[in-house]
N, C-alpha and C positions, 0 to 999 in steps of 0.2 A: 459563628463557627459552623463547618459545612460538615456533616455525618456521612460516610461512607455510605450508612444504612438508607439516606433519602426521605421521605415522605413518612415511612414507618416510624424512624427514631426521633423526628420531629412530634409526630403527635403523640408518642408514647411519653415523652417530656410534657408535651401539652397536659396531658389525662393526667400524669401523674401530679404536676405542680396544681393543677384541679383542685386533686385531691388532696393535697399538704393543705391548699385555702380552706376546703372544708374542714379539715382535720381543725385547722389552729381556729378557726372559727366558734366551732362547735367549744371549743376548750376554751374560749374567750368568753363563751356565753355560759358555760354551766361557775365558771369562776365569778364572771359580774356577781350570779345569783345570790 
């Protein structure tokens, strides 16, 4: 799917799904513990 907004709303998607893997990671790790 092509974004009106171009190359900005591309990586602002990138950054953000980034940071959902760190998020659920982080949660994955303090839970294993």
């Amino acid at each position: 799917m092509i974004l009106s907004g171009g190359k900005n709303s591309r990586l602002f998607c990138k950054s953000v799904s980034f940071l959902h893997q760190m998020v659920f990671k982080m949660l994955f790790d303090i839970w294993s513990i």
